[in-house]
N, C-alpha and C positions, 0 to 999 in steps of 0.2 A: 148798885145803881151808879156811883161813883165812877168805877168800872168799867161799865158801860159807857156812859158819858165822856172819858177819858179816849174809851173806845174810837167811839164816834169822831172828835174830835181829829184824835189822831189820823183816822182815814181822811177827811177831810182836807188834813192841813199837806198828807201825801198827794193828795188829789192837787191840789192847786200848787201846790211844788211841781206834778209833772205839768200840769197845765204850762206852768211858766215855763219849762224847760223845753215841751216841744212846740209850742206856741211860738215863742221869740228865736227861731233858729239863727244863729250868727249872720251877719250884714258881711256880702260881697265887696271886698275890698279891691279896688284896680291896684293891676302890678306897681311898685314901685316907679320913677322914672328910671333909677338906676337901674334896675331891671331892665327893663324896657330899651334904654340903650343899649344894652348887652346886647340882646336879642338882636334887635335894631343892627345895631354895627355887626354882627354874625350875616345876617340876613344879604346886607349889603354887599359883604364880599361875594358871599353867594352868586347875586345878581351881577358880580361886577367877571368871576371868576367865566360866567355864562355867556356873558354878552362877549368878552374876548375869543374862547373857544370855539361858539357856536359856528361861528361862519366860516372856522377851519377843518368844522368836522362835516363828513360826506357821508351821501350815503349810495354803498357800491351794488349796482343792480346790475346782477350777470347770468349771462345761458350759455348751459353748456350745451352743445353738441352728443348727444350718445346713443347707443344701438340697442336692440334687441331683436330676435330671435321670430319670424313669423311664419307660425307653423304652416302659413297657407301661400306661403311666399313665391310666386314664378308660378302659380299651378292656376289653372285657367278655371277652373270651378274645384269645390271643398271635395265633391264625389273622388275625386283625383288623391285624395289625402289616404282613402280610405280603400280604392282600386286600381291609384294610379302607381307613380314612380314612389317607392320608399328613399330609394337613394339621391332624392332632390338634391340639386347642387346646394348646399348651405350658402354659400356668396348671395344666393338671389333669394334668401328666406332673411338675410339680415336689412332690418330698414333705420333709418336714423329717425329721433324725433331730438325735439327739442326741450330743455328743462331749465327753465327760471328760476332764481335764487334772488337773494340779496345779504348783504351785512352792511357793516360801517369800515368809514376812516377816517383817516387826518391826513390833513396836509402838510409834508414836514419839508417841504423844498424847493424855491423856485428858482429857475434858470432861463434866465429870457422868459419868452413864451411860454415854458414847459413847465410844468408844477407836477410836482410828486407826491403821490398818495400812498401812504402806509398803513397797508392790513393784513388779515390771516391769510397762508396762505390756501386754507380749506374755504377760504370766502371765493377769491378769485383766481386758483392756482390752478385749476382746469376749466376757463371760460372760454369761449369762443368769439363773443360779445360782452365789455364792459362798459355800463354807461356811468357817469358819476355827476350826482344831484347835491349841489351846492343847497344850503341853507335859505336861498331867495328862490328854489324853485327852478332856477337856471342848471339846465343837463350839456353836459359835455363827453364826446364817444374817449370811451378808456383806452388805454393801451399797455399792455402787460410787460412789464419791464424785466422783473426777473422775481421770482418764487424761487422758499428754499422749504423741503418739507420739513424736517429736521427739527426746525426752530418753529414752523409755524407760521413764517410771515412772507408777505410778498409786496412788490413795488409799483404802480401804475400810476400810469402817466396819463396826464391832457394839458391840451393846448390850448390859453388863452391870453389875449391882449390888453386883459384888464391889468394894471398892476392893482391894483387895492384889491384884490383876493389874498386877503392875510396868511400868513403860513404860522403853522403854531412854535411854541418854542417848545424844545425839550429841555428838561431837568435831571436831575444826578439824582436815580434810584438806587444810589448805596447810601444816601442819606433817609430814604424811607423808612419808618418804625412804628411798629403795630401802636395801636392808637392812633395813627396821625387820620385827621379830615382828609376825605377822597370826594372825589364824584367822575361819574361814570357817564360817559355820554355814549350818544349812537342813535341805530336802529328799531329796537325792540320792538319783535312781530310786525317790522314794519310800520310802527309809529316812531318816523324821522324826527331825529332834532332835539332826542327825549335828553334828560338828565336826572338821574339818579346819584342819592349822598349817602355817605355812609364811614363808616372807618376803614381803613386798613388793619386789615384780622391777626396776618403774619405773613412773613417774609421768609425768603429761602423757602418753598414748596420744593422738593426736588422728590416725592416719593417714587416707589419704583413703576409704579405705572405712572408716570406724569415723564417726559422728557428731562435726559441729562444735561440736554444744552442748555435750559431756562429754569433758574431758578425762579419758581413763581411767588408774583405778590399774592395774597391772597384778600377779599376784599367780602364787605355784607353788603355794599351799596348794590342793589335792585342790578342784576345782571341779564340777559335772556336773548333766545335766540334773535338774531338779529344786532345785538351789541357787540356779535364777532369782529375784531379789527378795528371798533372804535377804543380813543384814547381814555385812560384813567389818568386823572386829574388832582392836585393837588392844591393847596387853597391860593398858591401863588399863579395860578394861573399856568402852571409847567404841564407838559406831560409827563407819567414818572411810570407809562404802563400801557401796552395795547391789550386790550379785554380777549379773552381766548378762548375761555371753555367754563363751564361752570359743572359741579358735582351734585348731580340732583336726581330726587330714585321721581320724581312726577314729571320733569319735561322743563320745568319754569324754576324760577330761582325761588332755592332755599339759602340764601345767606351764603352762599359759597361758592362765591366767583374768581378767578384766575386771571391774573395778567403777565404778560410778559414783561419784565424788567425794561425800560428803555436805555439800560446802559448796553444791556445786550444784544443790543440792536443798531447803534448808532453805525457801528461801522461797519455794516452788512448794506447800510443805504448808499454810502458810498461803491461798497464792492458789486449791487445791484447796479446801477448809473454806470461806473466804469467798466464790468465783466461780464453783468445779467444776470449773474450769480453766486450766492456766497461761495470764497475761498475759503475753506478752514487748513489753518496751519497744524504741522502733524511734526510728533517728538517720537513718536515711534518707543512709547513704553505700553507695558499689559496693566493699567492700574486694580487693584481689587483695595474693597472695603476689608477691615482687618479687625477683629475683637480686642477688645480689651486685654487680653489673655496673652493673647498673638506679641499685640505691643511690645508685654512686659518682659516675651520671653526674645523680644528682639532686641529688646535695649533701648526702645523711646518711649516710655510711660510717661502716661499726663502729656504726652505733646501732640499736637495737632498736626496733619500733614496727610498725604499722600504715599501709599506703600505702589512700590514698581515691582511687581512681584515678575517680572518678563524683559524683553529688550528686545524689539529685531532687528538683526544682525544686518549690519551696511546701513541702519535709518538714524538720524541726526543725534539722537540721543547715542546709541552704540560707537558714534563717532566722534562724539565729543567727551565721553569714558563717563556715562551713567550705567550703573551696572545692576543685573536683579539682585533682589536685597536693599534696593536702599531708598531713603525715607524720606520723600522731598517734604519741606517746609517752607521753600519761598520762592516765588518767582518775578524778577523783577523787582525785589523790594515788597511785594507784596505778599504777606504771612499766607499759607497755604491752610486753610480751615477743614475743606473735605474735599474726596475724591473728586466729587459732581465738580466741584469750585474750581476744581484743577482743568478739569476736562472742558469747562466754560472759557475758562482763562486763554488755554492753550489754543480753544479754536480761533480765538479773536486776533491771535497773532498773526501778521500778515509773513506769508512763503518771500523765503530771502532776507526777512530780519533775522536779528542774533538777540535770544533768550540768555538771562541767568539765573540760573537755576542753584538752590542750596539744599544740600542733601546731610541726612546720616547715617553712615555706612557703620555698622558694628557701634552703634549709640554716638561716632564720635563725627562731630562736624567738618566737612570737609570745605578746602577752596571751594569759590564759586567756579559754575562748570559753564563756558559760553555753548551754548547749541545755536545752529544756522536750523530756525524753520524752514521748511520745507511744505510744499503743498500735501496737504492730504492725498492719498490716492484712494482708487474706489476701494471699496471691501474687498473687491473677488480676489483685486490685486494685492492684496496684504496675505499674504500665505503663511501658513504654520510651519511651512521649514523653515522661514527664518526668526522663528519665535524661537527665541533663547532665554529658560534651556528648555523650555518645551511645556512644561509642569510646576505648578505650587507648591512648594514646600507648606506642612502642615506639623500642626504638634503633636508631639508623641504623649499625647494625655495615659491617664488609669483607664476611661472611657476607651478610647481607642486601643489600648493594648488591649484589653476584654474581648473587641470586636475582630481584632489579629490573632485572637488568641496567642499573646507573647507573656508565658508567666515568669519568665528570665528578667528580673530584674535589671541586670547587668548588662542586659538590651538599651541601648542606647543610641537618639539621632534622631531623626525627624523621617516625617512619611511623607509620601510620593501622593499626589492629588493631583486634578484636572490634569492629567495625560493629553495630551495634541497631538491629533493623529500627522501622519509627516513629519513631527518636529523633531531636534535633535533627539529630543529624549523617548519618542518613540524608534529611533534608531538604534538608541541603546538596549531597546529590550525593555524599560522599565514599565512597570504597570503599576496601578492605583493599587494603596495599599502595601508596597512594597518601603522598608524603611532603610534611609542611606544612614548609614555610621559612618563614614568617613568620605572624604574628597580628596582626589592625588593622593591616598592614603594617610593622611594627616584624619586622626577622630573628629567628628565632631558631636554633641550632645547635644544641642538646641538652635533655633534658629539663627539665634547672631551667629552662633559660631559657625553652622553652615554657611552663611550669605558673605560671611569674608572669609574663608576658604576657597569660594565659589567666585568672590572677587579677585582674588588674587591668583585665581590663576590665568596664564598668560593666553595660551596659543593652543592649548590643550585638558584635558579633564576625563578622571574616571571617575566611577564611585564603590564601595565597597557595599551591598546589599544583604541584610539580613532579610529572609526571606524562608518558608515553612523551614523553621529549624537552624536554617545555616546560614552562611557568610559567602558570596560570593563577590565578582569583581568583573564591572562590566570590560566591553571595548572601551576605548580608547577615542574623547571624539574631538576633534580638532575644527576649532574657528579660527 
């Protein structure tokens, strides 16, 4: 009975134990003030960062002009399609129509009257008609200054008498770093004037499907069609990014939006206003990304830089004595980190300045080299005869020898890779696969010692070829 009662008891006193417990749930306490300020003074910038940008950012509404094909085109009834002329002239089956678009921009420039807008150039790089809608609702007719596809971006211009149409400021995006407060204005879908916040994700995007010219920021703030061209924003109020592309398997943003650098760009606005069109300055090397492997057996391990695995022949680099084989590191003063960075660098130099460049030939550091930029020329015009010498040097791995079948240990030098058609070394005969031992007859064993044997020679160059079995020795080829 005792027992029992004890029993009873106990339940009881459990019962009014949870009673109390979920009965009296804990009292709502308001944030701290201290809190609250935080927030508060966050908030503020926010609104303060907004009110600045807003009225410099646009929104660019364009139609393109474009054709298509009508199968019923010039023929005076459809029966005509089906028993008339099959050989209808195509001219009068082509009809144009018209196709509307829109993105964003910024206003990054005023001169007199004229104000310059900065956007993509997939927003308004093939428009026929651009209009651009200011923040009050006020439209002004565009006018396409200069588009580069390359990069991405383009410049348009309107005319207005207002001076208080603000122009935004840009900021220095090599101070950018993942973490840092973003926000992201624009168009999205066509609701003008939006702003989204978010962080900067990372920096330096240069993957191989993404543009060598633009190192991208990379960003979570709320991105989407229509934010094309507008600026990414930093908590000072700067631009430090034009919105560009985003990476998404649905259409709409998943957290991973793209901007283009605004350091990349600053002086493309200029060369828009004075040319129409980016200049890129051109050094005339073959750059290639290089393994780890490559390095060591070149002689710059642990160092960061640029491999010139090429040179063509008469272009500013070949004439100021950069030679293949060698390993840039700085340009300008400024430490060379990777291929992309180099080829970024190099564009932004303007044709007719003089570049210095630091290299290491055979691991050992050389004088600085002056090169006279020079304009880029088009592609078609850059030809593989004058690519010097023609082909990659590669290493003569275990792997590789297996694949040569070379069980000759005492095989020694490096193999012939990307062959160019026309180029010296397709004149020599040589082909993919094939392994040089020696240059001017001097041995060589590995890369280094190729690339300065290969430097030092003057005016002329053979090579000695081990090749199914045997040792041969090309022509003779003279630069």
């Amino acid at each position: 009975m005792k027992k029992f009662t004890k029993l009873i008891f106990s339940s009881i006193l459990l019962s009014l134990l949870a009673v109390s417990v979920f009965a009296d749930p804990p009292k709502k306490t308001p944030a701290s003030s201290e809190a609250l300020s935080i927030v508060s003074s966050l908030q503020t910038v926010f609104r303060s960062v907004s009110d600045t940008l807003l009225p410099a950012v646009v929104e660019v509404d364009v139609t393109e002009t474009k054709t298509y094909t009508d199968p019923f085109g010039g023929m005076t009834s459809p029966f005509e399609w089906f028993f008339g002329t099959p050989n209808q002239d195509n001219k009068n089956r082509q009809k144009e129509y018209e196709s509307k678009g829109l993105g964003s921009g910024v206003i990054v420039r005023n001169a007199g009257n004229t104000y310059y807008v900065l956007t993509n150039n997939h927003v308004a790089g093939s428009a026929t008609k651009i209009s651009i809608k200011l923040n009050d609702e006020r439209e002004f007719e565009g006018k396409l200054v200069g588009t580069d596809s390359r990069m991405d971006i383009a410049l348009v211009s309107f005319e207005s008498k207002d001076k208080s149409i603000p122009v935004a400021k840009l900021g220095d995006s090599d101070d950018v770093r993942p973490g840092d407060i973003c926000l992201a204005f624009g168009a999205p879908l066509g609701y003008s004037q939006s702003v989204t916040q978010g962080i900067v994700s990372a920096v330096g995007r240069s993957e191989s499907h993404m543009s060598a010219i633009s190192d991208y920021i990379q960003t979570d703030a709320a991105i989407n069609q229509g934010n094309s061209g507008g600026p990414l924003v930093n908590i000072y109020g700067e631009v430090i990014g034009i919105n560009t592309w985003i990476a998404s398997q649905s259409g709409g943003s998943q957290g991973l939006g793209f901007a283009i650098p605004i350091n990349n760009i600053k002086s493309s606005i200029d060369s828009f206003i004075k040319n129409g069109k980016v200049i890129y300055g051109w050094v005339g090397v073959s750059l290639v990304d290089v393994s780890k492997e490559y390095k060591e057996d070149l002689g710059v391990s642990d160092i960061d830089g640029a491999f010139a695995a090429e040179v063509f022949t008469n272009s500013p680099a070949f004439k100021a004595g950069i030679k293949p084989g060698d390993y840039i590191i700085e340009l300008n003063g400024k430490k060379v980190k990777s291929t992309n960075q180099l080829v970024r660098d190099v564009g932004t130099l303007e044709a007719g300045s003089t570049a210095t460049f630091i290299v290491l030939r055979g691991g050992i550091r050389q004088a600085p080299i002056q090169v006279k930029i020079e304009e880029r020329a088009k592609d078609a015009d850059i030809q593989n005869s004058r690519m010097w010498p023609g082909f990659v040097a590669s290493l003569l791995t275990d792997e590789v020898r297996e694949q040569l079948k070379i069980d000759d240990k005492r095989v020694q030098g490096v193999v012939v890779t990307n062959v160019e058609e026309k180029s010296p070394a397709a004149s020599l005969r040589l082909q993919n696969g094939d392994v040089i031992t020696a240059v001017n007859g001097n041995p060589v064993t590995n890369l280094k010692e190729f690339y300065t044997e290969l430097s030092n020679a003057k005016k002329s160059v053979n090579f000695d070829i081990y090749s199914n079995g045997g040792t041969i020795t090309t022509g003779t080829y003279k630069f």
